[in-house]
C-alpha positions in Angstrom: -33.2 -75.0 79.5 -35.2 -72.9 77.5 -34.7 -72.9 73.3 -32.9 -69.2 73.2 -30.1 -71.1 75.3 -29.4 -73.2 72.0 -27.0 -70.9 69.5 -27.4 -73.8 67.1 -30.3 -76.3 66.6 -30.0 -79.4 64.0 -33.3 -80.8 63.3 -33.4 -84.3 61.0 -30.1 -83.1 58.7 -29.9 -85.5 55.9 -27.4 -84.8 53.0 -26.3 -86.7 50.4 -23.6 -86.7 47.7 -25.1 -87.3 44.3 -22.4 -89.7 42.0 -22.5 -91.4 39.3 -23.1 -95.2 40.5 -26.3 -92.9 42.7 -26.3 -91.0 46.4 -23.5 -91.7 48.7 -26.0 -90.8 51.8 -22.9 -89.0 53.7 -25.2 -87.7 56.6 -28.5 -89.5 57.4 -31.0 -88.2 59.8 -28.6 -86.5 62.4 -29.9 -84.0 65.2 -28.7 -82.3 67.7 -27.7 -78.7 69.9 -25.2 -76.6 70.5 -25.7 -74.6 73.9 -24.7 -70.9 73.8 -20.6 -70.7 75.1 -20.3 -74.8 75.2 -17.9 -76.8 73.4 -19.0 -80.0 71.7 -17.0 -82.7 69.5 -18.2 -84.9 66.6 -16.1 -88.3 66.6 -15.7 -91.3 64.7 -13.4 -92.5 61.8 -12.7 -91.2 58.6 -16.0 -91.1 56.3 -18.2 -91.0 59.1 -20.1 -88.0 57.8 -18.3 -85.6 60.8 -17.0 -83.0 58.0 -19.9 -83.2 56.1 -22.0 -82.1 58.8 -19.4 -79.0 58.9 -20.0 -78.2 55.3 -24.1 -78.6 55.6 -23.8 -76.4 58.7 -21.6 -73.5 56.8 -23.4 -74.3 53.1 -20.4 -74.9 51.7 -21.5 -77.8 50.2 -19.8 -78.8 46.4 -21.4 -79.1 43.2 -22.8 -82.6 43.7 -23.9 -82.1 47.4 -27.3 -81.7 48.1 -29.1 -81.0 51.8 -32.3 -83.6 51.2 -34.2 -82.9 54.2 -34.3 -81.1 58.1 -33.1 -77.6 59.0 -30.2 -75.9 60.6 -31.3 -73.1 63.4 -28.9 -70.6 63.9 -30.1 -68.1 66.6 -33.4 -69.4 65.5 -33.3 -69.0 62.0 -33.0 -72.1 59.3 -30.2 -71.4 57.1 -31.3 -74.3 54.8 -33.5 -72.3 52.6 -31.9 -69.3 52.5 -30.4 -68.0 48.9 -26.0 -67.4 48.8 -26.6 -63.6 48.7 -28.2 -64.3 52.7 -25.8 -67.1 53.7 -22.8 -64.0 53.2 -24.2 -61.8 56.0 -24.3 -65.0 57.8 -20.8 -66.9 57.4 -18.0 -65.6 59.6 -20.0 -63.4 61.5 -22.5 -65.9 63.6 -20.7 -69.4 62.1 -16.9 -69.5 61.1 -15.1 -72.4 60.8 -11.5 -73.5 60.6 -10.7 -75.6 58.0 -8.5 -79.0 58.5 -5.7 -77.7 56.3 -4.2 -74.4 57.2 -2.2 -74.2 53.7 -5.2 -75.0 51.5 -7.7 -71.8 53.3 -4.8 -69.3 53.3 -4.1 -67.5 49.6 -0.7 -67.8 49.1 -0.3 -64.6 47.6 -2.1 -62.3 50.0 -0.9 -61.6 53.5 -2.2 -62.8 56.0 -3.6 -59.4 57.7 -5.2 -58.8 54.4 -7.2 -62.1 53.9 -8.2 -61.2 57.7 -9.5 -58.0 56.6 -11.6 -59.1 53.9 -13.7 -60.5 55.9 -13.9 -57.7 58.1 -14.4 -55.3 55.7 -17.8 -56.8 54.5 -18.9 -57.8 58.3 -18.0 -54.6 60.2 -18.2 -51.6 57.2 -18.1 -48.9 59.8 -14.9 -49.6 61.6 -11.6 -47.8 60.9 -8.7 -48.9 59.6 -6.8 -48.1 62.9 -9.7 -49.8 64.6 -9.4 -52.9 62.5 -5.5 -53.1 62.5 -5.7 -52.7 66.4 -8.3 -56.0 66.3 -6.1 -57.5 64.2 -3.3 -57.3 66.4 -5.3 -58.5 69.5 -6.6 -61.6 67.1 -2.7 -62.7 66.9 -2.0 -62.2 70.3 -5.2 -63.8 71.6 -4.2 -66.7 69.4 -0.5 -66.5 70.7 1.3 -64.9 67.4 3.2 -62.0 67.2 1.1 -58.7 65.7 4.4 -58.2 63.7 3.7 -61.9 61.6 0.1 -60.3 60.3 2.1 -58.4 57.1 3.7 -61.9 55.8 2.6 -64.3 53.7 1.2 -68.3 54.6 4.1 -69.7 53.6 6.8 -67.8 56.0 4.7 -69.3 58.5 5.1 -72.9 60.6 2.8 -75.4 60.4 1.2 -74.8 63.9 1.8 -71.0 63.3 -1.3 -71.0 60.1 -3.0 -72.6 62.0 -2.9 -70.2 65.3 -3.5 -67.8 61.8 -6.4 -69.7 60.6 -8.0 -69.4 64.0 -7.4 -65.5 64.3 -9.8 -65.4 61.2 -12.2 -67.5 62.5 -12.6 -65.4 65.1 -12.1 -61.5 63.5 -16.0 -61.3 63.1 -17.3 -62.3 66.5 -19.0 -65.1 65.7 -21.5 -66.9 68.0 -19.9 -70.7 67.1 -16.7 -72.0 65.5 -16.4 -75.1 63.9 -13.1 -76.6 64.5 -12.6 -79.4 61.6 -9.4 -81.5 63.0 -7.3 -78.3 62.8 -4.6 -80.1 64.3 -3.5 -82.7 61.6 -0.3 -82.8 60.5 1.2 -81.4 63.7 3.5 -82.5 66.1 2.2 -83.4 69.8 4.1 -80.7 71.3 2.0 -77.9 69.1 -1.2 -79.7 69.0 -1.5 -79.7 72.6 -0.7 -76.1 72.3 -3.1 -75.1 70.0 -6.2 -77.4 71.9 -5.6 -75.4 74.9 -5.3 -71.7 73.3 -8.5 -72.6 71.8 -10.2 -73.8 74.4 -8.7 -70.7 76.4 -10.1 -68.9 74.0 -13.6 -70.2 73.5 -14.3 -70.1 77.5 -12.8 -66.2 76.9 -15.0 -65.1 74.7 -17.9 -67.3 75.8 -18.3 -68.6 72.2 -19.9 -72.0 71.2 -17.5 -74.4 69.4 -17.9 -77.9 67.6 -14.7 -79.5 67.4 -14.3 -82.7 65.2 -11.6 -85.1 65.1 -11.1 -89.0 64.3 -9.2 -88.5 67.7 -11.2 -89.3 71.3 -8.6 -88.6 73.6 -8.5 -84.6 71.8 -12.0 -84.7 72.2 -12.0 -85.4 75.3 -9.9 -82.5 76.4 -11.7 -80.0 74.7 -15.8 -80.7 74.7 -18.1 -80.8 77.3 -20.3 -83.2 75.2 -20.0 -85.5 72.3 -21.6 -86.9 69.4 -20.3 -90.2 68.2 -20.9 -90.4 64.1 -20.8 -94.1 62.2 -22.0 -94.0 58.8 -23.5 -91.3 58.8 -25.4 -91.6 61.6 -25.6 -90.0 65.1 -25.0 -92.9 67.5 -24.6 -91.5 70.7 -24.5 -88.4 72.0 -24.2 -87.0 75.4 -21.7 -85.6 78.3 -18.3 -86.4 77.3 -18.1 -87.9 81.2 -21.0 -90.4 80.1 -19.5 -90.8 76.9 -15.9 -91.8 78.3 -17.2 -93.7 81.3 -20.7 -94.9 80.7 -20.8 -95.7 76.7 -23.9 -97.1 75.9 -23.6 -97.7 71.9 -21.5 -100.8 71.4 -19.6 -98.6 68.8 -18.7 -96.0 71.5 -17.9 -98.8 73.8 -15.5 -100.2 71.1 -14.1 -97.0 70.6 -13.6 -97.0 74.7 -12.0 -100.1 74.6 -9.7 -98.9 71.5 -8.3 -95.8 73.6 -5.0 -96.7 75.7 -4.8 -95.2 78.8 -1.5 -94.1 80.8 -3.5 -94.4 84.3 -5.2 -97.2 86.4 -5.1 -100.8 85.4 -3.7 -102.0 82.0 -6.4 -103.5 79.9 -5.7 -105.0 76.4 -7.1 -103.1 73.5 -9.6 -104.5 71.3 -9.8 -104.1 67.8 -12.8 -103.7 66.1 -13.1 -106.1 63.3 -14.3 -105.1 59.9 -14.9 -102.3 58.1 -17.5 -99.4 57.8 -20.5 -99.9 55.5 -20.7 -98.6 51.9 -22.5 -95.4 52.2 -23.9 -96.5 48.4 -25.4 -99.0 50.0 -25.6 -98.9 53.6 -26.9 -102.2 55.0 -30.4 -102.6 56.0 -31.3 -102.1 60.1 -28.8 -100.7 61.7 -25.9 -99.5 60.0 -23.1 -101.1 62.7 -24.7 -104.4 63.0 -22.3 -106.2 60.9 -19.9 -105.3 63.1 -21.4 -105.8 66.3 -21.0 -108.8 68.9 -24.5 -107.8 70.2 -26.9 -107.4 66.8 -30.0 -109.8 66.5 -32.6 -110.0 64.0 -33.9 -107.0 64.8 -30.8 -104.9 64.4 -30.6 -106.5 61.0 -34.0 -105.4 60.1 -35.3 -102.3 61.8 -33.5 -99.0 62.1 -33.1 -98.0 65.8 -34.3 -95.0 67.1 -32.1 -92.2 68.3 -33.8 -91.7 71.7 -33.2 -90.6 75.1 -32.1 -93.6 77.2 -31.6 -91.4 80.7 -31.5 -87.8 81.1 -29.4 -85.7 78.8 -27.6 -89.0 76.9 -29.0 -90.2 73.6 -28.4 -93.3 71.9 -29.8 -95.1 68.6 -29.2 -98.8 69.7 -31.9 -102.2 70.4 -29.3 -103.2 73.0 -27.5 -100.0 74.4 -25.0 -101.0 77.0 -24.9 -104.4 75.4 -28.5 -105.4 77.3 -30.4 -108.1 75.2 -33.8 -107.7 74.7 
């Protein structure tokens, strides 16, 4: 594959939150690419680093949030250095995202057609009015809402409804990639599942490039063709969400695996993983999930793993991937 196939290249990301007790190191070392028109998802639990690799790939990093090191190629060009002023001509038009809570990205006093339009107006200067209200209108439908909705407000909207909004926006720019962060929290099964296959209806559609995160493996699985597994902060794992589901190399993903019920084949009891994720004040030395992991030996305690590639297109940071002893 050659490197213009790649809409997004993540070289050595490192970011860190600075507080006062010193750097919460949120996202250490992480690389990775997005293939122009796939679909990949980010997984792990909560405070894995997963949304701060969203933010460091949009700059919208807070106040205390600072990128320390690596680069972030869109179409070939490393956003990292570049000043707000550039970052505008950037977001929304080649990178959008669609933020976890619906309520909190929509104003509440603006419609929703004209908080579309803003965007639009600074992205696509040159098209009309009747142009832009006929986009607009293709946006909701595309996303399954009814042109009619676009002149009401966020809050005369459902649940599952902003969201189907939030998406429109995402995509009123024609962006290369969307980054999806867990835009189905909060909503019931019935409209989740109906919003997971709109967008993946939509991202085959349009032939864009998505990152979809969640805390959630089975949603994952349904819409990403490959998957990174976070812990820590860290990149664990990451390849073919096949390989992934069946052929889990990083005792994390495999605990994961054995965490997920399945409603087909033989019943297996679930294991629980014992313990709890590492301060990310002070992450322990080696690698970060040996203190939770039945296979860690000296080594694992003192010396970081490598994030290599074990076999052809799947990539795992492990001394004993599959559980192998050295």
């Amino acid at each position: 594959m050659s490197m213009t196939d790649n809409i997004l290249e993540v070289k050595n990301l490192t970011m860190h939150y600075k507080t006062r007790k010193g750097p919460v190191y949120a996202v250490d070392d992480v690389s990775f690419v997005v293939r122009r028109g796939e679909s990949i998802g980010l997984v792990g639990e909560s405070g894995c680093g997963k949304t701060s690799i969203a933010l460091s790939l949009m700059k919208l990093l807070p106040d205390n949030a600072e990128i320390k090191a690596g680069e972030i190629h869109i179409n070939g060009v490393d956003i990292v250095p570049l000043s707000e002023r550039a970052l505008r001509d950037i977001r929304w038009k080649q990178i959008s995202m669609v933020f976890q809570a619906a309520m909190n990205s929509l104003n509440p006093v603006y419609t929703v057609e004209d908080q579309i339009k803003e965007a639009m107006h600074y992205h696509l200067p040159r098209m009309s009015d009747e142009e832009m209200n006929s986009k607009i209108d293709n946006l909701f439908r595309m996303a399954g809402l009814d042109p009619a909705m676009k002149s009401q407000y966020p809050h005369q909207y459902s649940g599952g409804m902003r969201q189907r909004a939030v998406v429109a926006m995402a995509l009123s720019c024609d962006p290369n990639i969307v980054i999806a962060d867990e835009p189905t929290t909060a909503l019931d099964v019935i409209v989740q599942d109906g919003l997971l296959k709109k967008m993946r209806e939509l991202q085959r559609q349009l032939n864009m490039s998505m990152i979809y995160i969640s805390h959630d493996i089975a949603v994952i699985a349904e819409v990403s063709e490959r998957v990174g597994v976070m812990y820590a902060g860290k990149m664990v794992e990451f390849s073919t969400t096949v390989n992934i589901f069946h052929h889990p190399m990083h005792p994390y993903t495999m605990a994961l695996m054995s965490a997920f019920p399945s409603i087909v084949g033989e019943k297996t009891e679930l294991v629980v993983l014992p313990g709890e994720p590492p301060d990310l004040l002070d992450p322990p030395p080696g690698c970060r999930f040996h203190p939770r992991c039945p296979y860690a030996t000296s080594i694992c305690k003192e010396k970081e793993p490598e994030f290599r590639e074990y076999e052809e297109g799947h990539f795992v940071a492990c001394w004993h991937p599959g559980g192998e002893q050295a």
